[in-house]
mmCIF file of the N, C-alpha and C atoms, coordinates in Angstrom:
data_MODEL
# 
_entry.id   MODEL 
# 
loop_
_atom_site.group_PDB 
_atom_site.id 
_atom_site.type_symbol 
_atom_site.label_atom_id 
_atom_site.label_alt_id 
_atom_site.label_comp_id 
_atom_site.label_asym_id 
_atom_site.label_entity_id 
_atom_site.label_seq_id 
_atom_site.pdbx_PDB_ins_code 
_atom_site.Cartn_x 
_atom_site.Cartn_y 
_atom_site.Cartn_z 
_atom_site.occupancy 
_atom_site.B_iso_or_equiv 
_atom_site.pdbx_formal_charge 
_atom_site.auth_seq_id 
_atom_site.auth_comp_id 
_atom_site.auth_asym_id 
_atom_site.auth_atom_id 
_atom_site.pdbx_PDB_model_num 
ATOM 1   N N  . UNK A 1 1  ? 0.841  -1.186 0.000   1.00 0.00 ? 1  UNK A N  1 
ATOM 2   C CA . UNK A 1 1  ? 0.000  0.000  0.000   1.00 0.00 ? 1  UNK A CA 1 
ATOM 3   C C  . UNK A 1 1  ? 0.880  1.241  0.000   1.00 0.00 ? 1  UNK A C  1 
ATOM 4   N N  . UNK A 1 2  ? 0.453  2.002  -0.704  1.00 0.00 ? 2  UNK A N  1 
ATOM 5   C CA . UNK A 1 2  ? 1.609  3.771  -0.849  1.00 0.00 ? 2  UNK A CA 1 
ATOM 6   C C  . UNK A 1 2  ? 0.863  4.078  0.024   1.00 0.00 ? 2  UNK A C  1 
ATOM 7   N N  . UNK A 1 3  ? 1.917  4.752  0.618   1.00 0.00 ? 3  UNK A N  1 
ATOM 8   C CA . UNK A 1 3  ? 1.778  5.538  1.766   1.00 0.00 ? 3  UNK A CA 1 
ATOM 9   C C  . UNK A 1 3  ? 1.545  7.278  1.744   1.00 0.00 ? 3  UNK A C  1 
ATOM 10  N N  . UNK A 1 4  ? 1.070  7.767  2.348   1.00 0.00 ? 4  UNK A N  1 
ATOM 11  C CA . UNK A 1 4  ? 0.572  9.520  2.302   1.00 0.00 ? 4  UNK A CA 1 
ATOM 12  C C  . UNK A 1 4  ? 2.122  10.153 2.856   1.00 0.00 ? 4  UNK A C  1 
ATOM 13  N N  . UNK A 1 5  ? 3.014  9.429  3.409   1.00 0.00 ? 5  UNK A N  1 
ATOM 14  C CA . UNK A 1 5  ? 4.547  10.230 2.912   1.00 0.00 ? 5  UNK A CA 1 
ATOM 15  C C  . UNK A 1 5  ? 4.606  10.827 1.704   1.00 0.00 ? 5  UNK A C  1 
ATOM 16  N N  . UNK A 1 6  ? 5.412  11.986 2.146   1.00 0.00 ? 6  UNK A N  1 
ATOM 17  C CA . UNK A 1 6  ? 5.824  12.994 0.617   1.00 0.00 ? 6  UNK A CA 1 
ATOM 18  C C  . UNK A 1 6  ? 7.252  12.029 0.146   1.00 0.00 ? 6  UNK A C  1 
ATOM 19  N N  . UNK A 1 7  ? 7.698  11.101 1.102   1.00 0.00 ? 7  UNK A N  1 
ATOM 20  C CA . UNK A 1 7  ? 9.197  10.129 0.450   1.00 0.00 ? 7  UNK A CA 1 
ATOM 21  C C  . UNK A 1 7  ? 9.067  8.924  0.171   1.00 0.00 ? 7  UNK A C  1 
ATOM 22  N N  . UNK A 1 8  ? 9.554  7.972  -0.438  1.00 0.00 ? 8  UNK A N  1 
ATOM 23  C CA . UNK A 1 8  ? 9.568  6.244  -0.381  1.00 0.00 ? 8  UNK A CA 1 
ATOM 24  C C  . UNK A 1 8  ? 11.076 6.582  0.085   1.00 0.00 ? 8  UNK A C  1 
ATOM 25  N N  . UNK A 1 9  ? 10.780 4.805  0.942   1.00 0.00 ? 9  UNK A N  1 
ATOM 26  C CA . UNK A 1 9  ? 12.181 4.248  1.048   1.00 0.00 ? 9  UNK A CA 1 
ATOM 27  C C  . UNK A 1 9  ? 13.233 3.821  -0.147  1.00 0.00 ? 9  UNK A C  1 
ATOM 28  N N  . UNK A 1 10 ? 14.322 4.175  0.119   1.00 0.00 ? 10 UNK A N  1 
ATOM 29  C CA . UNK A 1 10 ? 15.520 3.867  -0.501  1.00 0.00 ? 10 UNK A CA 1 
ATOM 30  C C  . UNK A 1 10 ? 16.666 3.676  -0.135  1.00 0.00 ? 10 UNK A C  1 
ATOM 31  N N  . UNK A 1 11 ? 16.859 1.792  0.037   1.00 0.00 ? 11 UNK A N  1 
ATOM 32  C CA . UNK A 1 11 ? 18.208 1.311  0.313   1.00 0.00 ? 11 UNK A CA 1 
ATOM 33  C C  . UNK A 1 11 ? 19.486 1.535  -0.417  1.00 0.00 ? 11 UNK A C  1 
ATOM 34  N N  . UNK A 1 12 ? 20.265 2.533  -0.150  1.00 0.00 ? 12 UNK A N  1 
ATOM 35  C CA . UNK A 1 12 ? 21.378 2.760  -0.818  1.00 0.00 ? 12 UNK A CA 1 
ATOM 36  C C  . UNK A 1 12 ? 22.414 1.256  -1.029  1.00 0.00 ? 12 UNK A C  1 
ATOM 37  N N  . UNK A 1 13 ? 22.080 0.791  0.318   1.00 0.00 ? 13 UNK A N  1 
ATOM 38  C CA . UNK A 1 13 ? 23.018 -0.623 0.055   1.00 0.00 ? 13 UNK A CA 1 
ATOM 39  C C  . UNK A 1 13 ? 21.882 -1.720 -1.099  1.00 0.00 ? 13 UNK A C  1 
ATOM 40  N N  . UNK A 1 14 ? 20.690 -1.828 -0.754  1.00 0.00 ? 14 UNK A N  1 
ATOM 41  C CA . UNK A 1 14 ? 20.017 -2.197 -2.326  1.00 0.00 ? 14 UNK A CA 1 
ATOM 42  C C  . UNK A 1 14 ? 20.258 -1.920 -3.812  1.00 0.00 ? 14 UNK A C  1 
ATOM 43  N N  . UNK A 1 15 ? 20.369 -0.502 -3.597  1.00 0.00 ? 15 UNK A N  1 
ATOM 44  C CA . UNK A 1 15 ? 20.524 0.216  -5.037  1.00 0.00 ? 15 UNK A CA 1 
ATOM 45  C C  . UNK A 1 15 ? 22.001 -0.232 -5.573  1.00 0.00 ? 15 UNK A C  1 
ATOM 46  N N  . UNK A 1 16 ? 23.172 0.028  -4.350  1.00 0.00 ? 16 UNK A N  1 
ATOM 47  C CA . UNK A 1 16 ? 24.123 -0.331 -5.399  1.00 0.00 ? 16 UNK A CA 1 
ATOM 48  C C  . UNK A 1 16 ? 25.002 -2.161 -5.534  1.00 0.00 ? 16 UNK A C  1 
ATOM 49  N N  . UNK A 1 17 ? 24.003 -2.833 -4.889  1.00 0.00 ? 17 UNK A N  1 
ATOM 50  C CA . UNK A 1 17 ? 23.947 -4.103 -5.180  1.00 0.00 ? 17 UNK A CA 1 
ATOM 51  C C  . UNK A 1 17 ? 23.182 -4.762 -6.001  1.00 0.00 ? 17 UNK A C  1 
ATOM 52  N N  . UNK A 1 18 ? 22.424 -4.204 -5.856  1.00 0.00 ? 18 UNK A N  1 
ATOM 53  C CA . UNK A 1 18 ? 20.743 -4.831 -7.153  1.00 0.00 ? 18 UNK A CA 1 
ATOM 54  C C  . UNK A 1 18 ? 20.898 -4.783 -8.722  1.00 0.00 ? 18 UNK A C  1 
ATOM 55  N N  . UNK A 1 19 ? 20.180 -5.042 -8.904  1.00 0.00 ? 19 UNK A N  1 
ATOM 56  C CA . UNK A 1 19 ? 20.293 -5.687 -10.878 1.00 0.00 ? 19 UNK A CA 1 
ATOM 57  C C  . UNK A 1 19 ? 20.381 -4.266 -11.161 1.00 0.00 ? 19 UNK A C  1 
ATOM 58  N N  . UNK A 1 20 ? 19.563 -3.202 -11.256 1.00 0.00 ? 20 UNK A N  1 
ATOM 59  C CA . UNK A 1 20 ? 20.136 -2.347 -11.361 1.00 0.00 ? 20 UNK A CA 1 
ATOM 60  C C  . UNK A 1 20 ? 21.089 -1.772 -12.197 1.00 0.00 ? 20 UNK A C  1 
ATOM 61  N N  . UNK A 1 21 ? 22.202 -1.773 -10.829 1.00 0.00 ? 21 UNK A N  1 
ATOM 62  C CA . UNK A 1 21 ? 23.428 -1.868 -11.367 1.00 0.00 ? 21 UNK A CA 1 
ATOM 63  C C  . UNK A 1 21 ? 23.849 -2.496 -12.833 1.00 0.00 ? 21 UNK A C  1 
ATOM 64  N N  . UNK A 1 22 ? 23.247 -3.424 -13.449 1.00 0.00 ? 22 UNK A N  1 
ATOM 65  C CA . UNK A 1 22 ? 23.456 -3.995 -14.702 1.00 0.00 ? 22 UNK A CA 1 
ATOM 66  C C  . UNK A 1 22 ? 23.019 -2.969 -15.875 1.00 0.00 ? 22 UNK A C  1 
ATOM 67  N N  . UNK A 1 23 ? 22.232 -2.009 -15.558 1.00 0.00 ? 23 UNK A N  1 
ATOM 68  C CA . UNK A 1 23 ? 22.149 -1.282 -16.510 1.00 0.00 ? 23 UNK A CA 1 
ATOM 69  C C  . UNK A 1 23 ? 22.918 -0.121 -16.639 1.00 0.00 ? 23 UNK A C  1 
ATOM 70  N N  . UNK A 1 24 ? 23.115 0.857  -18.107 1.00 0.00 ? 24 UNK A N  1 
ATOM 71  C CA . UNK A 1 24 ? 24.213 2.052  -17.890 1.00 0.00 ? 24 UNK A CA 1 
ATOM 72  C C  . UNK A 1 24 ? 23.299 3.426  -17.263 1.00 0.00 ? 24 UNK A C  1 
ATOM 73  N N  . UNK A 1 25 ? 24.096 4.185  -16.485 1.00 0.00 ? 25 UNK A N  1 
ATOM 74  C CA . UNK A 1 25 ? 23.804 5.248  -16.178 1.00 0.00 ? 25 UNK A CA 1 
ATOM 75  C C  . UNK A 1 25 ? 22.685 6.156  -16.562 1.00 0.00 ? 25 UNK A C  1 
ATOM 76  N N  . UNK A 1 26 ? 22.430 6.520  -17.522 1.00 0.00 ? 26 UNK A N  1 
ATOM 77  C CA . UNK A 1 26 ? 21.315 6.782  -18.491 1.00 0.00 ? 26 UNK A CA 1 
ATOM 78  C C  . UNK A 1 26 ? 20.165 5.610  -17.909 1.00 0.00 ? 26 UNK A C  1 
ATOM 79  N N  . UNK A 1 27 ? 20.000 5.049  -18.166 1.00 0.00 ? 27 UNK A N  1 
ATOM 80  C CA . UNK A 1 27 ? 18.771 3.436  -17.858 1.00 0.00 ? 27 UNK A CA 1 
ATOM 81  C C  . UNK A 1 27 ? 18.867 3.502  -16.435 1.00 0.00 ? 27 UNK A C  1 
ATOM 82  N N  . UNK A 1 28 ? 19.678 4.106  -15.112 1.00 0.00 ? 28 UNK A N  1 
ATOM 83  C CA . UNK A 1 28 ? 19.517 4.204  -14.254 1.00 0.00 ? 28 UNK A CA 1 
ATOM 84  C C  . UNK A 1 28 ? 18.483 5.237  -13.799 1.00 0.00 ? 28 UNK A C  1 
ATOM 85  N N  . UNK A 1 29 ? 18.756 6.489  -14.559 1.00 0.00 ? 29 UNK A N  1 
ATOM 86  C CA . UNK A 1 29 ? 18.038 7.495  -14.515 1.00 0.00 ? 29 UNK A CA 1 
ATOM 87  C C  . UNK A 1 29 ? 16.485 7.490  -14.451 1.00 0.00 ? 29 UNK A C  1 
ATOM 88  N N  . UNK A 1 30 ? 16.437 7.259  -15.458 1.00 0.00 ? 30 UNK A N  1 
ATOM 89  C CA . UNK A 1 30 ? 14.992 6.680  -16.366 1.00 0.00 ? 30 UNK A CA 1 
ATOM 90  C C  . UNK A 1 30 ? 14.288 5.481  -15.211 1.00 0.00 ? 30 UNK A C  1 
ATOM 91  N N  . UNK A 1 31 ? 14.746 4.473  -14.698 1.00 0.00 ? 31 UNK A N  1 
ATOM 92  C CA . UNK A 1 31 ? 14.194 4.189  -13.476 1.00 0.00 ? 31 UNK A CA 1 
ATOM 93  C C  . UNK A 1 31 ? 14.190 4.703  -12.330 1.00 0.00 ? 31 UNK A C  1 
ATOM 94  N N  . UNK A 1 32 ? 14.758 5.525  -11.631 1.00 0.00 ? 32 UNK A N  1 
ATOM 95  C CA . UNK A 1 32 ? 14.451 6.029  -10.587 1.00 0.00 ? 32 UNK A CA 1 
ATOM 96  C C  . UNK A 1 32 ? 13.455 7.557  -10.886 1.00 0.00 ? 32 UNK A C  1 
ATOM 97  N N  . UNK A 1 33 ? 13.642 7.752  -12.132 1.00 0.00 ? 33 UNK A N  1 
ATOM 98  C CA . UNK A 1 33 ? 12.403 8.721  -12.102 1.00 0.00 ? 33 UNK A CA 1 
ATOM 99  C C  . UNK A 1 33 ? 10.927 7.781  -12.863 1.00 0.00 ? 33 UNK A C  1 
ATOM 100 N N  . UNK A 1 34 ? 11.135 6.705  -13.021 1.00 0.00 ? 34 UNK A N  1 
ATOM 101 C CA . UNK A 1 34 ? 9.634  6.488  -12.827 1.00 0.00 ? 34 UNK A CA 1 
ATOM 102 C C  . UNK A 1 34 ? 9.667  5.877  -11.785 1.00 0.00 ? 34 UNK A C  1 
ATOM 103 N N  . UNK A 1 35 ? 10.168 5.385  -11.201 1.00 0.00 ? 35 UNK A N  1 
ATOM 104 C CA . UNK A 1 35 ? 9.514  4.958  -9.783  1.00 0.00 ? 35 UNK A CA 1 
ATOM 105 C C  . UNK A 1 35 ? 9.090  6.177  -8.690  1.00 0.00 ? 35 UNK A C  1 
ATOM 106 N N  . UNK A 1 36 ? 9.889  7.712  -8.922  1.00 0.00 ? 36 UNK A N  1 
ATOM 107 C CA . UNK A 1 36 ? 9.215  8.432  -8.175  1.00 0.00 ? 36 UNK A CA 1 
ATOM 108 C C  . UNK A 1 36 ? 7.792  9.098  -9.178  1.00 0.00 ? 36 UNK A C  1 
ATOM 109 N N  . UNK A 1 37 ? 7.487  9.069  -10.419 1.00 0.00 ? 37 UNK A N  1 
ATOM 110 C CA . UNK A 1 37 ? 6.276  8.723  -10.729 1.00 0.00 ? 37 UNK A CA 1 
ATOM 111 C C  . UNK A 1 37 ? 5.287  7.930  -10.421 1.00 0.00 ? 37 UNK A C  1 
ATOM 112 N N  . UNK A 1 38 ? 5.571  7.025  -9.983  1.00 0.00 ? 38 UNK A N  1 
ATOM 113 C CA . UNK A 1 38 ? 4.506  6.440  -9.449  1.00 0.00 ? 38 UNK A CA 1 
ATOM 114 C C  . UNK A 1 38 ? 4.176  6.281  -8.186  1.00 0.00 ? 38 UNK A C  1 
ATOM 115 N N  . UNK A 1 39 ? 5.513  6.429  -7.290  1.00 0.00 ? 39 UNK A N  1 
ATOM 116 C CA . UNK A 1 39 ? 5.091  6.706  -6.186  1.00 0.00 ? 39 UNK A CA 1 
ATOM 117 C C  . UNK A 1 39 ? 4.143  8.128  -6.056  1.00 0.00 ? 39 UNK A C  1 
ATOM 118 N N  . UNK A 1 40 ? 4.754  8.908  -7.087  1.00 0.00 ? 40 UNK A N  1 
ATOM 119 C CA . UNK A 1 40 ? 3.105  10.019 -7.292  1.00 0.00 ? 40 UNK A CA 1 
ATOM 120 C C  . UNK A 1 40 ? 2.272  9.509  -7.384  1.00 0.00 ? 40 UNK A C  1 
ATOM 121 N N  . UNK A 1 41 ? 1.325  8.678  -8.201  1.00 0.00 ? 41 UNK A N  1 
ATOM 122 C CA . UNK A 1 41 ? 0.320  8.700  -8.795  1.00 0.00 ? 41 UNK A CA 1 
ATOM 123 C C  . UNK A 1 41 ? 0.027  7.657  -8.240  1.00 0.00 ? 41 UNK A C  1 
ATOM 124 N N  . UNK A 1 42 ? 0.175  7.024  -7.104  1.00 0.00 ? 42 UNK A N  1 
ATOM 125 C CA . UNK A 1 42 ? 0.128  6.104  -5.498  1.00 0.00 ? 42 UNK A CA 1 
ATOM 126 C C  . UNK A 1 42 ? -0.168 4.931  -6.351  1.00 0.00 ? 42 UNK A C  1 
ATOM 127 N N  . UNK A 1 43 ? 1.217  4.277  -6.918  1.00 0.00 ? 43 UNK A N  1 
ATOM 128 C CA . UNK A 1 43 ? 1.641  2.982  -7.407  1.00 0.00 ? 43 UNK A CA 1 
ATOM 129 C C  . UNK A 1 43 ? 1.001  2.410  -8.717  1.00 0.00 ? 43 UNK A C  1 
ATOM 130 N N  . UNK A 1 44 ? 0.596  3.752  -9.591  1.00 0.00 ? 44 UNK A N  1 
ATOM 131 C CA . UNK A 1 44 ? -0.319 3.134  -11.003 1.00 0.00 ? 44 UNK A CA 1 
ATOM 132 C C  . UNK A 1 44 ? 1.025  4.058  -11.681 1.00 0.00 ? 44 UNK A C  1 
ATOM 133 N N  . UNK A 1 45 ? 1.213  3.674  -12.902 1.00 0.00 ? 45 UNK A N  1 
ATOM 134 C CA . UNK A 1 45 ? 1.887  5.041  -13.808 1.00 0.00 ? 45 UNK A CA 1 
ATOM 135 C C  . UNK A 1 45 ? 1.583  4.227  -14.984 1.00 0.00 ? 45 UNK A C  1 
ATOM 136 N N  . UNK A 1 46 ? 0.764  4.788  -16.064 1.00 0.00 ? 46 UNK A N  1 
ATOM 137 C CA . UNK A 1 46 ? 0.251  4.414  -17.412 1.00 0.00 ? 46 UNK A CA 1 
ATOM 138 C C  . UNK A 1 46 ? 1.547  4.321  -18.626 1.00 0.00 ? 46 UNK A C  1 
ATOM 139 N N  . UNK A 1 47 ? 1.782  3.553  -19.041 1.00 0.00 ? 47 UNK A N  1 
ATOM 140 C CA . UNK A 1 47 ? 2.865  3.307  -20.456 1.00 0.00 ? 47 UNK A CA 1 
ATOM 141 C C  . UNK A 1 47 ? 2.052  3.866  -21.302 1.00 0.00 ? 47 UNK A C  1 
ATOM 142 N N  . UNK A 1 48 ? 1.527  5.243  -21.669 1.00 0.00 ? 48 UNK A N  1 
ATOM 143 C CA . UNK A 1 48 ? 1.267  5.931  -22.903 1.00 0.00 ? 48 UNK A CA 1 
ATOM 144 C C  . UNK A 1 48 ? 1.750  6.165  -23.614 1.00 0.00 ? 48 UNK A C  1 
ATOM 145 N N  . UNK A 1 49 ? 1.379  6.665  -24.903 1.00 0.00 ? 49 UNK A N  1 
ATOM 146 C CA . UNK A 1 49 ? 2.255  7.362  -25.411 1.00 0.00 ? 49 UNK A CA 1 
ATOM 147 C C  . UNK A 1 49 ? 2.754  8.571  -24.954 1.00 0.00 ? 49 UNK A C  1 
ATOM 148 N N  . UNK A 1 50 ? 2.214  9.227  -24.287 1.00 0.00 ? 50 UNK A N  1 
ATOM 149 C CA . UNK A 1 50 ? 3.204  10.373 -23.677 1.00 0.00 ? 50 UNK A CA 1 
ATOM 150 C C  . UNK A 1 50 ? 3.972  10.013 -22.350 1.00 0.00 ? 50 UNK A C  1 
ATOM 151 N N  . UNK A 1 51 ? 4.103  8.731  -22.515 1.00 0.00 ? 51 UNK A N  1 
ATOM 152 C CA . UNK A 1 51 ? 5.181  8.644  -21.163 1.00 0.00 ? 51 UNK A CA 1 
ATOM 153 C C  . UNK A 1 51 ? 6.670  8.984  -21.710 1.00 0.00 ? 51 UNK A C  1 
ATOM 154 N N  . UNK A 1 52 ? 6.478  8.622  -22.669 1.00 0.00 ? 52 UNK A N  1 
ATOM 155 C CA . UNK A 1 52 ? 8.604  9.528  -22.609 1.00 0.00 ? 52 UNK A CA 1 
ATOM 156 C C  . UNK A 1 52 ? 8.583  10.911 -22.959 1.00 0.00 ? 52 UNK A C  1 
ATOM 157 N N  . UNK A 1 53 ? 7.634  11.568 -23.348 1.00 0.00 ? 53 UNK A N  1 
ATOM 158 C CA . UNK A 1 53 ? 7.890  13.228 -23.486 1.00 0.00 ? 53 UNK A CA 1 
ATOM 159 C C  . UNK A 1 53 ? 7.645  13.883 -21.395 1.00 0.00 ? 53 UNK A C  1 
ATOM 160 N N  . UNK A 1 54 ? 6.852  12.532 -20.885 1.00 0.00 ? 54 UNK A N  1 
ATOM 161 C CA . UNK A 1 54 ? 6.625  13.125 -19.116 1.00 0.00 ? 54 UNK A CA 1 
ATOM 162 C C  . UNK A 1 54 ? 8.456  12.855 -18.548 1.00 0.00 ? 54 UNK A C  1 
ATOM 163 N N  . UNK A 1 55 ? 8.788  12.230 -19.376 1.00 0.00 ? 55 UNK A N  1 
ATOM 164 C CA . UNK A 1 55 ? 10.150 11.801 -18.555 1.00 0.00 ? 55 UNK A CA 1 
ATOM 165 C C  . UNK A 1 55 ? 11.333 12.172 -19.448 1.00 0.00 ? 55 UNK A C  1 
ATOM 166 N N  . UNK A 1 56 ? 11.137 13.178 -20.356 1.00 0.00 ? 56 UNK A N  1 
ATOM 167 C CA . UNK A 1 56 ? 11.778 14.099 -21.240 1.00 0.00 ? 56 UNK A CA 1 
ATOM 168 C C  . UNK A 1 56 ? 12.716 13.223 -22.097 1.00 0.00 ? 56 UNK A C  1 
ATOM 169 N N  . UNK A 1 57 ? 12.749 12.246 -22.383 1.00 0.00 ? 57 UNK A N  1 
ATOM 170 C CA . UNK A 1 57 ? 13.280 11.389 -23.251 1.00 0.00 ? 57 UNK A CA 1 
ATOM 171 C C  . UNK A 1 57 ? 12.830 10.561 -25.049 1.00 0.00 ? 57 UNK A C  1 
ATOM 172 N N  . UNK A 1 58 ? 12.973 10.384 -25.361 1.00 0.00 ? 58 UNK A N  1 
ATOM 173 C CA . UNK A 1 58 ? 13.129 9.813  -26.855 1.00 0.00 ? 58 UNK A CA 1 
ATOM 174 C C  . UNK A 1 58 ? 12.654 8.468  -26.696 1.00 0.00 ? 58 UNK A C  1 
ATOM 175 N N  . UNK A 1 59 ? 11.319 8.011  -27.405 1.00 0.00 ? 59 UNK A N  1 
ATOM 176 C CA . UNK A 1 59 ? 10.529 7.307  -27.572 1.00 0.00 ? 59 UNK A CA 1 
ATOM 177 C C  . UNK A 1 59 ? 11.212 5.750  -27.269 1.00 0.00 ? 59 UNK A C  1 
ATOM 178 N N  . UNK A 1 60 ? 12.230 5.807  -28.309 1.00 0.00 ? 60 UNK A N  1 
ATOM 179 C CA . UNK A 1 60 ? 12.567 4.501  -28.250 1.00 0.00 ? 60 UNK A CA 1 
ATOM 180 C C  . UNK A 1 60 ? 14.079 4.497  -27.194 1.00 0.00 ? 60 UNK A C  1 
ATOM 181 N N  . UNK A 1 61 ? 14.218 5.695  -26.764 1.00 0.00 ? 61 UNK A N  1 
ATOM 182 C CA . UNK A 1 61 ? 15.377 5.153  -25.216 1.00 0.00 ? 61 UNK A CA 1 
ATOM 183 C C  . UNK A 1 61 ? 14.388 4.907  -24.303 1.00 0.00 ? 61 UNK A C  1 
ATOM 184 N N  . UNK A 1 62 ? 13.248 4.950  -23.674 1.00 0.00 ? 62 UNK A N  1 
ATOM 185 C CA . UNK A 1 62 ? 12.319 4.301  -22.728 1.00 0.00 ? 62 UNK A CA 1 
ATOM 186 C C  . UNK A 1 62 ? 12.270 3.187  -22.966 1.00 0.00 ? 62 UNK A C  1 
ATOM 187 N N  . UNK A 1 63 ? 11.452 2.639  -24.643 1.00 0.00 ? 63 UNK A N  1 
ATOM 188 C CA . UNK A 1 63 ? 11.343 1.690  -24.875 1.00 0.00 ? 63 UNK A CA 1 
ATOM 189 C C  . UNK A 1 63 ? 12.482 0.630  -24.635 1.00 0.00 ? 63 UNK A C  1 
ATOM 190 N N  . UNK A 1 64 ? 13.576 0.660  -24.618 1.00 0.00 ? 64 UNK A N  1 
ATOM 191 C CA . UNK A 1 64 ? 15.007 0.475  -24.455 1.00 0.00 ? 64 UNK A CA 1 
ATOM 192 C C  . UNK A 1 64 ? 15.385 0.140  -22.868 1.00 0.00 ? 64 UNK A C  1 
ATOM 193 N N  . UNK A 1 65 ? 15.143 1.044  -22.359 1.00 0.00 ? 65 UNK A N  1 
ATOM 194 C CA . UNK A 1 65 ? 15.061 1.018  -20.814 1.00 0.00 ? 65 UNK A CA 1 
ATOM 195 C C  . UNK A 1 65 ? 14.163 0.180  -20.044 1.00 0.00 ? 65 UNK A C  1 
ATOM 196 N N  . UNK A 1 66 ? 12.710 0.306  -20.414 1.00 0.00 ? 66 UNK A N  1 
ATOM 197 C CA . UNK A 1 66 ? 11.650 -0.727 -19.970 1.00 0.00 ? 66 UNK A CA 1 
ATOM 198 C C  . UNK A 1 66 ? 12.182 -2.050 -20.312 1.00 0.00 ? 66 UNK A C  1 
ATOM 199 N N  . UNK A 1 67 ? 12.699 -2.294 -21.583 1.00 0.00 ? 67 UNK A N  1 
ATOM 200 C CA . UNK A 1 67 ? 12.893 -3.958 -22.050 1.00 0.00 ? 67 UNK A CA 1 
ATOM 201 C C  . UNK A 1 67 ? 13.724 -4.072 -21.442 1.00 0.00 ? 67 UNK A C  1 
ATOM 202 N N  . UNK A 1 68 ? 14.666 -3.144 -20.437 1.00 0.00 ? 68 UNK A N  1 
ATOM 203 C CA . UNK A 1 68 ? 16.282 -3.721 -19.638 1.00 0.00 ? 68 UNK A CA 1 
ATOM 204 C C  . UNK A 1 68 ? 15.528 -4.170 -18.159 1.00 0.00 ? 68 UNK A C  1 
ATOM 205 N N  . UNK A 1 69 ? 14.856 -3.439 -18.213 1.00 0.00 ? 69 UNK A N  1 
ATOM 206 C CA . UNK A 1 69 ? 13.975 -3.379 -16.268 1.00 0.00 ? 69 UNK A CA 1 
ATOM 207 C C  . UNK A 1 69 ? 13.507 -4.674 -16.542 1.00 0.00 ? 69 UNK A C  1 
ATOM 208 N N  . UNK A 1 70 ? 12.481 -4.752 -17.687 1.00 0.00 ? 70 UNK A N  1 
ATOM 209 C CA . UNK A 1 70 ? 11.686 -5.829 -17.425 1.00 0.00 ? 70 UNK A CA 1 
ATOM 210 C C  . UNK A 1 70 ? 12.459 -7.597 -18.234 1.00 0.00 ? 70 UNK A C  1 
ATOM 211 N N  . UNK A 1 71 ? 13.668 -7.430 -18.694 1.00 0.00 ? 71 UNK A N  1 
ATOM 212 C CA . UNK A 1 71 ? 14.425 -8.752 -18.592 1.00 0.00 ? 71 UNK A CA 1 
ATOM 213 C C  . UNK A 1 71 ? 14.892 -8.698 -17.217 1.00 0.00 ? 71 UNK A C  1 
ATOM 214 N N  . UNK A 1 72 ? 15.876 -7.902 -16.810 1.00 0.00 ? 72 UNK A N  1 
ATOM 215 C CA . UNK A 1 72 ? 16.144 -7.801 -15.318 1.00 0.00 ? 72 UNK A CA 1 
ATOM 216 C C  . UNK A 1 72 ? 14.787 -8.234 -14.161 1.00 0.00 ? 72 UNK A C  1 
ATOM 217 N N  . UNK A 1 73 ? 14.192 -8.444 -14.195 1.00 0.00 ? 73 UNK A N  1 
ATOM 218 C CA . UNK A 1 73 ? 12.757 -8.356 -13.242 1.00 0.00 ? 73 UNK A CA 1 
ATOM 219 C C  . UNK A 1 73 ? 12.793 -7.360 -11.897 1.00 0.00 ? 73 UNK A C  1 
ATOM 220 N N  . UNK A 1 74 ? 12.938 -6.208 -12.749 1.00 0.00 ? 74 UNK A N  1 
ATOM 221 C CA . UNK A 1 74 ? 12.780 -5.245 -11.182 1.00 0.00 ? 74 UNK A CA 1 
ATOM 222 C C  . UNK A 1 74 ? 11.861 -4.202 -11.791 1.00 0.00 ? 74 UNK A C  1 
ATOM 223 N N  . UNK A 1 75 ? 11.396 -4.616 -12.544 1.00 0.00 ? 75 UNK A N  1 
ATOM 224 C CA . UNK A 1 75 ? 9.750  -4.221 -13.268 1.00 0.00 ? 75 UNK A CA 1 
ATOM 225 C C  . UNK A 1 75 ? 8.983  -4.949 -13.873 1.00 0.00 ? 75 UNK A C  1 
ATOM 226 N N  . UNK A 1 76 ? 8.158  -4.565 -13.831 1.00 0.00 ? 76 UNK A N  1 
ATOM 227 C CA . UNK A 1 76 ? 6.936  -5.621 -14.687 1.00 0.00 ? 76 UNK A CA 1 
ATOM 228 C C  . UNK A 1 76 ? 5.358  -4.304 -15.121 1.00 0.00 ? 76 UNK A C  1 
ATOM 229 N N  . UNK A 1 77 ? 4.904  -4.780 -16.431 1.00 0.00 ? 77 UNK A N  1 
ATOM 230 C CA . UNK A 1 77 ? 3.740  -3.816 -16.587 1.00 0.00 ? 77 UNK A CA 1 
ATOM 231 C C  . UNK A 1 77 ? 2.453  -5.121 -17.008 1.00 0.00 ? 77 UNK A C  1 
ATOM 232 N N  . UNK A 1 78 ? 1.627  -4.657 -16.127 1.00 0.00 ? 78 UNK A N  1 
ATOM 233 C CA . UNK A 1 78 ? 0.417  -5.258 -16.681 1.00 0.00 ? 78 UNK A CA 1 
ATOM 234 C C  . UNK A 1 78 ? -0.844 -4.142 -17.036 1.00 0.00 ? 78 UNK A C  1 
ATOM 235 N N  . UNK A 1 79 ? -1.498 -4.938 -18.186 1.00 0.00 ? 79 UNK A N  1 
ATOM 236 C CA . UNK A 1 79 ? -2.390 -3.822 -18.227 1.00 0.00 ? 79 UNK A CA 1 
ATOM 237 C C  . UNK A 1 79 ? -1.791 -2.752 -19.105 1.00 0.00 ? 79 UNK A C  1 
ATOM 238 N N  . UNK A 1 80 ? -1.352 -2.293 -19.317 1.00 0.00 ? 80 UNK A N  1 
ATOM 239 C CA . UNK A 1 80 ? -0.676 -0.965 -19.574 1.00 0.00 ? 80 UNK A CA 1 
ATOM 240 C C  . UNK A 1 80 ? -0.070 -0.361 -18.448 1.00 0.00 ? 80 UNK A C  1 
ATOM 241 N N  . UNK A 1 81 ? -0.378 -0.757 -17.372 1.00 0.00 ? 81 UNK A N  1 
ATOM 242 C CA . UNK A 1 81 ? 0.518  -0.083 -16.073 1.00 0.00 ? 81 UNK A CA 1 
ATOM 243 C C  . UNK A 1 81 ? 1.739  -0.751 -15.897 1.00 0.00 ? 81 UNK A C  1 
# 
C-alpha cells in the first residue's frame, strides 16, 4: 500500500547491489524517475504514449530502458501499467 509520505524508502546498500546496477547510467536514470512517478500517482503510472515526453526522453530510449527493467525483473507492466 503507498503511503501519504511525501518520500519512499531507498536502500542505498540495495541500489548499489541490485540488478540495477546492470544497466548504464542513463537506464539508471529513467528508473528512478519512474519509480518516483509512481510513487506520485500512489503505485499506477500508465505506459502511454506520452510517457517519454513526461520523462523528457526519446521514444525509443524508454522503450530500451523498460525492455532492460523488465528482462532484469525489477519491473513488470500489466495492463498498460
Amino acid at each position: 500500500m503507498i503511503s501519504k509520505l511525501p518520500f519512499f524508502k531507498f536502500d542505498c546498500h540495495d541500489w548499489m547491489t541490485g540488478k540495477i546496477q546492470l544497466c548504464d547510467m542513463k537506464t539508471q536514470g529513467i528508473f528512478i524517475n519512474i519509480c518516483t512517478m509512481i510513487w506520485c500517482e500512489k503505485g499506477f503510472l500508465k505506459n502511454d504514449r506520452f510517457l517519454h515526453r513526461k520523462l523528457g526522453i526519446e521514444k525509443q530510449v524508454l522503450s530500451d530502458a523498460l525492455e532492460c527493467f523488465f528482462e532484469l525483473g525489477i519491473m513488470e507492466e500489466k495492463d498498460g501499467f
